[in-house]
Every structure is written in structure tokens, then in C-alpha cells.
PDB file of N, CA, C and O in Angstrom:
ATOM      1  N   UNK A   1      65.040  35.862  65.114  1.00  0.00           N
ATOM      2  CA  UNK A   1      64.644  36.744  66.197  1.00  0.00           C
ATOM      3  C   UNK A   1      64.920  36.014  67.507  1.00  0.00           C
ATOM      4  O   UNK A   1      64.552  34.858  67.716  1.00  0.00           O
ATOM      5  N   UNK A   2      65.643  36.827  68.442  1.00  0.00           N
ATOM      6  CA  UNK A   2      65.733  35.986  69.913  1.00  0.00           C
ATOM      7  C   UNK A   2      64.318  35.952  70.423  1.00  0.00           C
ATOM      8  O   UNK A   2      63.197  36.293  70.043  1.00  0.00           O
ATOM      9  N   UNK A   3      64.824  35.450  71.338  1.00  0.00           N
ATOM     10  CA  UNK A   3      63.864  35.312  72.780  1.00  0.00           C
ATOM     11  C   UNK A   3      62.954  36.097  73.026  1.00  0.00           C
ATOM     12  O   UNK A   3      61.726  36.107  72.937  1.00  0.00           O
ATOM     13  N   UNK A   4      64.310  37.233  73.584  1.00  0.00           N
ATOM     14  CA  UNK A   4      63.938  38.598  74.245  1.00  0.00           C
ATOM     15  C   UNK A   4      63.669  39.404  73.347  1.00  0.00           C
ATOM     16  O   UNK A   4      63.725  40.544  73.807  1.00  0.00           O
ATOM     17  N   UNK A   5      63.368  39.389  72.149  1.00  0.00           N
ATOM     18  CA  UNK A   5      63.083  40.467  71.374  1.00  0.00           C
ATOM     19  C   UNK A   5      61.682  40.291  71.281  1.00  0.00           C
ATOM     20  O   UNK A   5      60.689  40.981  71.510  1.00  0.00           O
ATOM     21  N   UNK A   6      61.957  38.950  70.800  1.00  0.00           N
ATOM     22  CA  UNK A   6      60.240  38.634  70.728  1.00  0.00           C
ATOM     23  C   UNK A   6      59.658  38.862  71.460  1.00  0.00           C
ATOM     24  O   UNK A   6      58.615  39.406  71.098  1.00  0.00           O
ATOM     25  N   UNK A   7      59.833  38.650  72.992  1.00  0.00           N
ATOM     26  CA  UNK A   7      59.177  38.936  73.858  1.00  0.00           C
ATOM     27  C   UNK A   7      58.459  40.449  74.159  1.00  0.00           C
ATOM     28  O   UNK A   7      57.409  40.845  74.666  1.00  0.00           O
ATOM     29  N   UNK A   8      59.201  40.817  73.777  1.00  0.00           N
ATOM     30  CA  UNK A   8      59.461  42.547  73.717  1.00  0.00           C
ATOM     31  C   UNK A   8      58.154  42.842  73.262  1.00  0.00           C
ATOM     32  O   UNK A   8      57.194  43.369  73.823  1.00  0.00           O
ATOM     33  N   UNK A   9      58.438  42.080  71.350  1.00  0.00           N
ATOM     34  CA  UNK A   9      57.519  42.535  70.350  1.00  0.00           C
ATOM     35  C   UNK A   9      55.824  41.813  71.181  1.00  0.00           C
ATOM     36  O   UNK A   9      54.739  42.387  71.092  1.00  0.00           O
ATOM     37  N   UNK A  10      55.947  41.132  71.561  1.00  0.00           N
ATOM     38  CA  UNK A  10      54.798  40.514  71.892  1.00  0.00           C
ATOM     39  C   UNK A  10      54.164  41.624  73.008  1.00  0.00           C
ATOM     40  O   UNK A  10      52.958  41.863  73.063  1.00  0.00           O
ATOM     41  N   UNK A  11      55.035  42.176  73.767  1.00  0.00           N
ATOM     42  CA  UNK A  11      54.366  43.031  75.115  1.00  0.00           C
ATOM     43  C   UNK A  11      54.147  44.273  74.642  1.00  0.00           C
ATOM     44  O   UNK A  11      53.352  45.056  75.161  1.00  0.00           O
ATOM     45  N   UNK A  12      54.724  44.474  73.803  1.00  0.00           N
ATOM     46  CA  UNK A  12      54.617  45.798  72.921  1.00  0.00           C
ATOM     47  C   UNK A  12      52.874  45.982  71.754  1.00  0.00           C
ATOM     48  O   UNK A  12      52.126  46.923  71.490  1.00  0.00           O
ATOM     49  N   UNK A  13      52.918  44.600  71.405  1.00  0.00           N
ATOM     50  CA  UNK A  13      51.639  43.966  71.343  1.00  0.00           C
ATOM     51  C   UNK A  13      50.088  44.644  71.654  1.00  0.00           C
ATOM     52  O   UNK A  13      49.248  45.397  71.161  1.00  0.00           O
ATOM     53  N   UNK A  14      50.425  43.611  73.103  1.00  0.00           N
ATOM     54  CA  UNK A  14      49.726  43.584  74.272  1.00  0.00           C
ATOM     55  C   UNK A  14      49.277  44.829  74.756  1.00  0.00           C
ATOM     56  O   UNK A  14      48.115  45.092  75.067  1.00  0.00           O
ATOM     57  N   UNK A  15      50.489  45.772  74.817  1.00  0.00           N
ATOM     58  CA  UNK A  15      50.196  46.792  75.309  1.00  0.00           C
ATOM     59  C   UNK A  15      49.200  47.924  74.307  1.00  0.00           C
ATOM     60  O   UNK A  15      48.470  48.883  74.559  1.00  0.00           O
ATOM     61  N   UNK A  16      49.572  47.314  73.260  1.00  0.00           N
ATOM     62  CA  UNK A  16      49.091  48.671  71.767  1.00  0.00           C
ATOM     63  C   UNK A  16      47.558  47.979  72.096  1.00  0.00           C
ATOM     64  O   UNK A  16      46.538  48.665  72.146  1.00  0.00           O
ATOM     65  N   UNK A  17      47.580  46.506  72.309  1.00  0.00           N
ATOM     66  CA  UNK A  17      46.189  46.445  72.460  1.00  0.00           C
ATOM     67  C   UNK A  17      45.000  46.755  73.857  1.00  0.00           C
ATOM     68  O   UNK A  17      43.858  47.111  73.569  1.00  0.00           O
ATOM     69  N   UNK A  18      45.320  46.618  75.002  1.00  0.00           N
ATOM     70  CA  UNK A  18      45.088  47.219  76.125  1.00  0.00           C
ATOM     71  C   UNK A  18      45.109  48.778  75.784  1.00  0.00           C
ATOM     72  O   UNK A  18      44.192  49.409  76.310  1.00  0.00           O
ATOM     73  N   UNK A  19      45.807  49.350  75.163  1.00  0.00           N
ATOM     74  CA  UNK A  19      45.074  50.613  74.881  1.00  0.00           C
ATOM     75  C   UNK A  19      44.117  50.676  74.238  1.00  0.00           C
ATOM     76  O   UNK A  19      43.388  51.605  74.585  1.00  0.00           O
ATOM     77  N   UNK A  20      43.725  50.041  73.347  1.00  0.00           N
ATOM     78  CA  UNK A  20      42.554  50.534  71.837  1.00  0.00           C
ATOM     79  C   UNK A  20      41.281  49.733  72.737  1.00  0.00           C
ATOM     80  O   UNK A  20      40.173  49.877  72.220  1.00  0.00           O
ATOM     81  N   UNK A  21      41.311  48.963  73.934  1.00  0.00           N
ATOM     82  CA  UNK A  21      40.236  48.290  74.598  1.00  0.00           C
ATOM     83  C   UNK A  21      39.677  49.587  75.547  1.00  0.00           C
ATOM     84  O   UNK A  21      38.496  49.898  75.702  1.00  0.00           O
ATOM     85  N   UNK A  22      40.736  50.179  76.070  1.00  0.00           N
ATOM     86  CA  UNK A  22      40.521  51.153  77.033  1.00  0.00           C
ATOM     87  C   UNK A  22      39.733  52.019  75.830  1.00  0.00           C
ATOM     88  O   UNK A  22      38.504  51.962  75.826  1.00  0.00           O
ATOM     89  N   UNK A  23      40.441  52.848  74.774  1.00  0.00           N
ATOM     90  CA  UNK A  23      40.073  53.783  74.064  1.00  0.00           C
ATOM     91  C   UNK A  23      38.287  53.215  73.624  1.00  0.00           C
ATOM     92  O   UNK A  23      37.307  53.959  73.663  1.00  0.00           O
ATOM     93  N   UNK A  24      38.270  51.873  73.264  1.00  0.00           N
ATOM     94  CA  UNK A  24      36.603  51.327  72.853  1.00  0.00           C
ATOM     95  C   UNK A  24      35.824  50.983  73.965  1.00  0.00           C
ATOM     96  O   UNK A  24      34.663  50.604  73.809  1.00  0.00           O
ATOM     97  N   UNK A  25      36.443  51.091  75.292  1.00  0.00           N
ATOM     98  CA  UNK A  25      35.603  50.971  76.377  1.00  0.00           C
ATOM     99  C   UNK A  25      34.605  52.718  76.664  1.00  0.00           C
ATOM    100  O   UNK A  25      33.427  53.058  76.761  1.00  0.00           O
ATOM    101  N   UNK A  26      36.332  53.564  76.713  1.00  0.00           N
ATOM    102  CA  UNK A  26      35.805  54.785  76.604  1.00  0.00           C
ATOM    103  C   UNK A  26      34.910  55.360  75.661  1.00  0.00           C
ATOM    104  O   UNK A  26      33.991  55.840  76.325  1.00  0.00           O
ATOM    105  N   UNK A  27      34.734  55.534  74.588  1.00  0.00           N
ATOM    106  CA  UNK A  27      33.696  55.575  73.324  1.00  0.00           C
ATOM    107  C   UNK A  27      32.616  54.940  73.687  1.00  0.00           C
ATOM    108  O   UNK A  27      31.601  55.616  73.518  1.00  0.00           O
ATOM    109  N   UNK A  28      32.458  53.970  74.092  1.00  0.00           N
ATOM    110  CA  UNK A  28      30.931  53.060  74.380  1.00  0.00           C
ATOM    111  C   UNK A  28      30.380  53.965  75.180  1.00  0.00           C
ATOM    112  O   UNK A  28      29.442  54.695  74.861  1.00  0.00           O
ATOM    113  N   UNK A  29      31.048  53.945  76.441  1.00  0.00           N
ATOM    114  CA  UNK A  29      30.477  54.873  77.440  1.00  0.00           C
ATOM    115  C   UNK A  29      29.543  56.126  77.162  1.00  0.00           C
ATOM    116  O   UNK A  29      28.369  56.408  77.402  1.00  0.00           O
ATOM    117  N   UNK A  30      30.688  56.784  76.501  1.00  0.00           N
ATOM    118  CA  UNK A  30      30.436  58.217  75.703  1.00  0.00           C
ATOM    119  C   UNK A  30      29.033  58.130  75.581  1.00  0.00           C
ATOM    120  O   UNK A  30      28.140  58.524  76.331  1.00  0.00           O
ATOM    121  N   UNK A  31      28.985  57.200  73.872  1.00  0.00           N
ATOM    122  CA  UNK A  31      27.723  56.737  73.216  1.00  0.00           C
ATOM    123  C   UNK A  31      26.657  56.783  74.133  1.00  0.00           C
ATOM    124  O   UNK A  31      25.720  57.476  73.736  1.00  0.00           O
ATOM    125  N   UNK A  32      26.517  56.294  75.162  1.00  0.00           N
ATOM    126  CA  UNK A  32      25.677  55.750  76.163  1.00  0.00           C
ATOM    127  C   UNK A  32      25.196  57.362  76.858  1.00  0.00           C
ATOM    128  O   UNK A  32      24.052  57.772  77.058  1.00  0.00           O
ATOM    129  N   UNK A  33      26.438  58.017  77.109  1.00  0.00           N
ATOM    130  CA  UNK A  33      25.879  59.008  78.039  1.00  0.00           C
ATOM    131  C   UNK A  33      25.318  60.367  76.976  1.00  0.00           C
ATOM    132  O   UNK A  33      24.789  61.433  77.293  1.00  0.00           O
ATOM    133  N   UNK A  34      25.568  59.991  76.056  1.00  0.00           N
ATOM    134  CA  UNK A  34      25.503  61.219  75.185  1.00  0.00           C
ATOM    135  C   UNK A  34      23.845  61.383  74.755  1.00  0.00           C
ATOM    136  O   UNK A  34      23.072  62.314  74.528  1.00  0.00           O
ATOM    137  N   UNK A  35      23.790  59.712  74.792  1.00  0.00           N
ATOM    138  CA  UNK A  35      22.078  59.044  74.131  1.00  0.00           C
ATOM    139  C   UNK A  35      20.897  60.377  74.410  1.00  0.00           C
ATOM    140  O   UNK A  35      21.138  60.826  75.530  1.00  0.00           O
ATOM    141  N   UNK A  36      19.995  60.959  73.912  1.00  0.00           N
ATOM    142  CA  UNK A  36      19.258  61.953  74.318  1.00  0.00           C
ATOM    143  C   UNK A  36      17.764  60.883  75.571  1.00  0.00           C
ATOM    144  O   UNK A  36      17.052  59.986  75.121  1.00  0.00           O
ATOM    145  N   UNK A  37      17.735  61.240  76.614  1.00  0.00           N
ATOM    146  CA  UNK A  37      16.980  60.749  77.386  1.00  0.00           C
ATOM    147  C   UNK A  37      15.543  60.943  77.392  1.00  0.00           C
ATOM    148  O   UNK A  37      14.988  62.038  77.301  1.00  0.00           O
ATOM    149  N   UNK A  38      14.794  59.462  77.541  1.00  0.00           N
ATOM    150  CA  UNK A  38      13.319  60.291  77.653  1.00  0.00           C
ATOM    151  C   UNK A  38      12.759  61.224  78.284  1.00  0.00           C
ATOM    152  O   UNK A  38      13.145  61.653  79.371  1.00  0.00           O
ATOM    153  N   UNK A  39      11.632  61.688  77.547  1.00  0.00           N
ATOM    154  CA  UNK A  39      11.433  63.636  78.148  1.00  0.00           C
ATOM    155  C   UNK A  39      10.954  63.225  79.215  1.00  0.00           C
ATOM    156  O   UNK A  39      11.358  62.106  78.899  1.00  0.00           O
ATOM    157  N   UNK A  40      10.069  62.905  81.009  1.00  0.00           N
ATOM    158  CA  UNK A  40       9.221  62.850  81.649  1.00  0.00           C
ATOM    159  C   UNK A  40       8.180  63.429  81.273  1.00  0.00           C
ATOM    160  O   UNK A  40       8.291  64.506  80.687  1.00  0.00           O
ATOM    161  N   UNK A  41       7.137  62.964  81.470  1.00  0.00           N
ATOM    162  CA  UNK A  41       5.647  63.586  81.260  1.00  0.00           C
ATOM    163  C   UNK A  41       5.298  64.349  82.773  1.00  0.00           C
ATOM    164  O   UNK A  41       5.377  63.960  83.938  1.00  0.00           O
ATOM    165  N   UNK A  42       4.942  65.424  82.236  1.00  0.00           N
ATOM    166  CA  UNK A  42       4.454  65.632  84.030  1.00  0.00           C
ATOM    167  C   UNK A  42       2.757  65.848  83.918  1.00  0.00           C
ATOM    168  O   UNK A  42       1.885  65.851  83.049  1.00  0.00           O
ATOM    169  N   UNK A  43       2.924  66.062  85.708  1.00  0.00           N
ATOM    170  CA  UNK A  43       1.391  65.357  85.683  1.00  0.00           C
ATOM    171  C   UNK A  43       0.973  66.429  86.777  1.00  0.00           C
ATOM    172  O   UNK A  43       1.714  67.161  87.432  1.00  0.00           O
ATOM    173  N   UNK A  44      -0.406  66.329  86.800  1.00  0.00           N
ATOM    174  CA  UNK A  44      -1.002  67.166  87.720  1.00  0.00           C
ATOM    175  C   UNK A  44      -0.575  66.816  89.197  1.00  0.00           C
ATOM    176  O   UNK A  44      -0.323  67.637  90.079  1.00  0.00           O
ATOM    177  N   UNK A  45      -0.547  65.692  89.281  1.00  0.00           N
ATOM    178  CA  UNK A  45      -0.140  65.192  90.808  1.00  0.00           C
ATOM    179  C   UNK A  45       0.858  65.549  91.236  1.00  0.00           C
ATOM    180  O   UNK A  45       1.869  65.223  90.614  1.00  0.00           O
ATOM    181  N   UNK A  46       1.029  66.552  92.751  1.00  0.00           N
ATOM    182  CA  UNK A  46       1.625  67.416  93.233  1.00  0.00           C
ATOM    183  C   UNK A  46       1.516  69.162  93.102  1.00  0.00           C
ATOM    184  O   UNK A  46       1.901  70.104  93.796  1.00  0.00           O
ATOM    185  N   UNK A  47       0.825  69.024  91.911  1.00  0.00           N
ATOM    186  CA  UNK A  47       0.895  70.449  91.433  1.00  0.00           C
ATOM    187  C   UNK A  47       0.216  71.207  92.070  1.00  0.00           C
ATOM    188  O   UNK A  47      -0.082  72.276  91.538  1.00  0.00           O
ATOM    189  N   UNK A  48      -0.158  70.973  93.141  1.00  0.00           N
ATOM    190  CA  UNK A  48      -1.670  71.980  94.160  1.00  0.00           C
ATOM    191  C   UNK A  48      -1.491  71.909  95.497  1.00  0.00           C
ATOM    192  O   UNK A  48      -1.732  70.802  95.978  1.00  0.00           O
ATOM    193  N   UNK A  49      -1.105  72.846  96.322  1.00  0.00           N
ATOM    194  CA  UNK A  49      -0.720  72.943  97.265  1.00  0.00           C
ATOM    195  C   UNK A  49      -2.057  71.931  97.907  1.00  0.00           C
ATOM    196  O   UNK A  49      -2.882  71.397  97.166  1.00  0.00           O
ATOM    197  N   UNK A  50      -2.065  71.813  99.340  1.00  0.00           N
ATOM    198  CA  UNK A  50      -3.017  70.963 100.425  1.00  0.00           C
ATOM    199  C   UNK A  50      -3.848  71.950 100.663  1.00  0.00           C
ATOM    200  O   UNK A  50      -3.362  73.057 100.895  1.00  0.00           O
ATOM    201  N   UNK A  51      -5.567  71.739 100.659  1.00  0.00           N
ATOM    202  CA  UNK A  51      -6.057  72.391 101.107  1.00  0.00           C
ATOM    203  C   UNK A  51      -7.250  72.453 100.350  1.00  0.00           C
ATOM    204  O   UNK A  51      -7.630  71.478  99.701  1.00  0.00           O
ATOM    205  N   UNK A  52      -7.791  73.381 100.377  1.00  0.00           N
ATOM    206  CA  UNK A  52      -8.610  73.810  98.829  1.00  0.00           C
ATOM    207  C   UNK A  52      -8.335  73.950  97.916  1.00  0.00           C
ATOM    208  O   UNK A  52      -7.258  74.536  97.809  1.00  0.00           O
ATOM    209  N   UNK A  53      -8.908  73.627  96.851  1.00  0.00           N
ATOM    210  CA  UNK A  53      -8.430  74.284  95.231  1.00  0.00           C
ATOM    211  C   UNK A  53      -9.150  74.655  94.733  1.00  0.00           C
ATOM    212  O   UNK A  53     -10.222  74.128  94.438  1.00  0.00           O
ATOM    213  N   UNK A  54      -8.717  75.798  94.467  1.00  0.00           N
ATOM    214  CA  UNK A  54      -9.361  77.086  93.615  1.00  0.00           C
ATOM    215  C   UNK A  54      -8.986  77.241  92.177  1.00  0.00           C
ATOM    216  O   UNK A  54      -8.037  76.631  91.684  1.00  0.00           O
ATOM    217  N   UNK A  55      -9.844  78.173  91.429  1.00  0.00           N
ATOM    218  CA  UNK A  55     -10.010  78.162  89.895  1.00  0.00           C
ATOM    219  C   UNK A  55      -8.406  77.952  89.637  1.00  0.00           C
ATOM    220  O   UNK A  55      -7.580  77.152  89.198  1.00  0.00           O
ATOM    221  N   UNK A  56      -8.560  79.231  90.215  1.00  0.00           N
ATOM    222  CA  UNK A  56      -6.773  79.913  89.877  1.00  0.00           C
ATOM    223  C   UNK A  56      -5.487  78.811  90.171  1.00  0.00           C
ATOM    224  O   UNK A  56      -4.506  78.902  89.432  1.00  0.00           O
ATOM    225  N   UNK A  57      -5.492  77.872  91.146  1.00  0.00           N
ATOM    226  CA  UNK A  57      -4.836  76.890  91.130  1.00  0.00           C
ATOM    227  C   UNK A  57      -4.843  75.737  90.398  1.00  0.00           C
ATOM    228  O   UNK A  57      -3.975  74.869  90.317  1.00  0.00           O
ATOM    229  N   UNK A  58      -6.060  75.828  89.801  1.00  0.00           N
ATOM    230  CA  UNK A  58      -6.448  74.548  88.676  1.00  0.00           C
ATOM    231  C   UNK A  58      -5.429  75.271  87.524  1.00  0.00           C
ATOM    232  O   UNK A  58      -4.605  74.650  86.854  1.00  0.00           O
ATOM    233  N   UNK A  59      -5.678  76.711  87.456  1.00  0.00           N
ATOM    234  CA  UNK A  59      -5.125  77.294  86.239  1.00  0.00           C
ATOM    235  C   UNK A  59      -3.696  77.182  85.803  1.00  0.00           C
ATOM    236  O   UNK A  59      -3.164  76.786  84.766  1.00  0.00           O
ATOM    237  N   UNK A  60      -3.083  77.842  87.364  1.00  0.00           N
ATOM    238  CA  UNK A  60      -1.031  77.717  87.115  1.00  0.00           C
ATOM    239  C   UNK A  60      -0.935  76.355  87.298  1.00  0.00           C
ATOM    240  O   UNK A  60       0.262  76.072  87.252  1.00  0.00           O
ATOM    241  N   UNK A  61      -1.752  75.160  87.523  1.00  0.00           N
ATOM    242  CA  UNK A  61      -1.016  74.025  87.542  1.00  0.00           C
ATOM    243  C   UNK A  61      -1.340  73.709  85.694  1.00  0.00           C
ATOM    244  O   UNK A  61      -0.729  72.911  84.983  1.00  0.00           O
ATOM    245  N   UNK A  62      -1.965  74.211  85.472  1.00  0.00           N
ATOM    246  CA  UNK A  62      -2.480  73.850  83.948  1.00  0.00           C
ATOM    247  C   UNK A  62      -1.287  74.318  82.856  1.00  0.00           C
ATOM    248  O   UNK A  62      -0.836  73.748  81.863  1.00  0.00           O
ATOM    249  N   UNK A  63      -1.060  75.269  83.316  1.00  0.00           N
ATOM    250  CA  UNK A  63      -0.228  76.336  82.567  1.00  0.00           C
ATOM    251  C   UNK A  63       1.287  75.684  82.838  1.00  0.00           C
ATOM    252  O   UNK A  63       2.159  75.269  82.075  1.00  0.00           O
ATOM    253  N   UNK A  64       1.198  75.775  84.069  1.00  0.00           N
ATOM    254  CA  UNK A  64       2.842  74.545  84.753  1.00  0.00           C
ATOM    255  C   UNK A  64       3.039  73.562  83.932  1.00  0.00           C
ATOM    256  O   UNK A  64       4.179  73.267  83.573  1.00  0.00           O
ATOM    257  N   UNK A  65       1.674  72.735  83.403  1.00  0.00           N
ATOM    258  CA  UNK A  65       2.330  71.224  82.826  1.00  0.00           C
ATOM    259  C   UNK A  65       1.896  71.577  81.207  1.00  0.00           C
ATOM    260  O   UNK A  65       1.336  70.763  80.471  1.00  0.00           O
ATOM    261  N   UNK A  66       2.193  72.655  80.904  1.00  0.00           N
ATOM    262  CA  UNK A  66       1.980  72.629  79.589  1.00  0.00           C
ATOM    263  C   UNK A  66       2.605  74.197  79.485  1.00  0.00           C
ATOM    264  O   UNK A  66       2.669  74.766  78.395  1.00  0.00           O
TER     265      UNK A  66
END
């Protein structure tokens, strides 16, 4: 085998492998974004406008977080 062939075969290589890094970089990612995320808990805090609170606002915030 020459030189330049080899050389060839070697970049030809290189290159088959720089793809399958890209292709397992891409897949990881994926994995990662696909993951199902924790639910938030919600909470009463915020749920009541400023002011007074009344039955009825105790109620739709009750009903809101559940």
C-alpha cells in the first residue's frame, strides 16, 4: 500500500469516526431531553389575591392545587 492511499484510508477512518461521535453525542442529548421531568408540587402560596380572604377563595385555591 502507498503512502497516499494509506493516508486516504486513514482519513476515511477518521472521518467514519467523527461521524458515529457526532451521531452518540446526538443520542445522549436526546436521552437527556426526552427524560420525563419532575412534576412541581404546587402550593397555596400565591394562590389568593391581596386583601381579604374569604371562604370562597380558600375554596378555588383548594380546588386550583388539587
Amino acid at each position: 500500500m502507498s503512502g497516499e492511499t494509506y493516508f486516504v484510508t486513514l482519513m476515511e477512518r477518521v472521518d467514519a469516526l467523527e461521524s458515529e461521535i457526532e451521531k452518540l453525542k446526538r443520542d445522549l442529548l436526546r436521552s437527556f431531553a426526552t427524560q420525563p421531568r419532575a412534576k412541581r408540587v404546587k402550593s397555596l402560596f400565591g394562590s389568593v389575591r391581596d386583601g381579604d380572604v374569604t371562604e370562597k377563595m380558600i375554596d378555588e385555591a383548594k380546588q386550583s392545587l388539587f
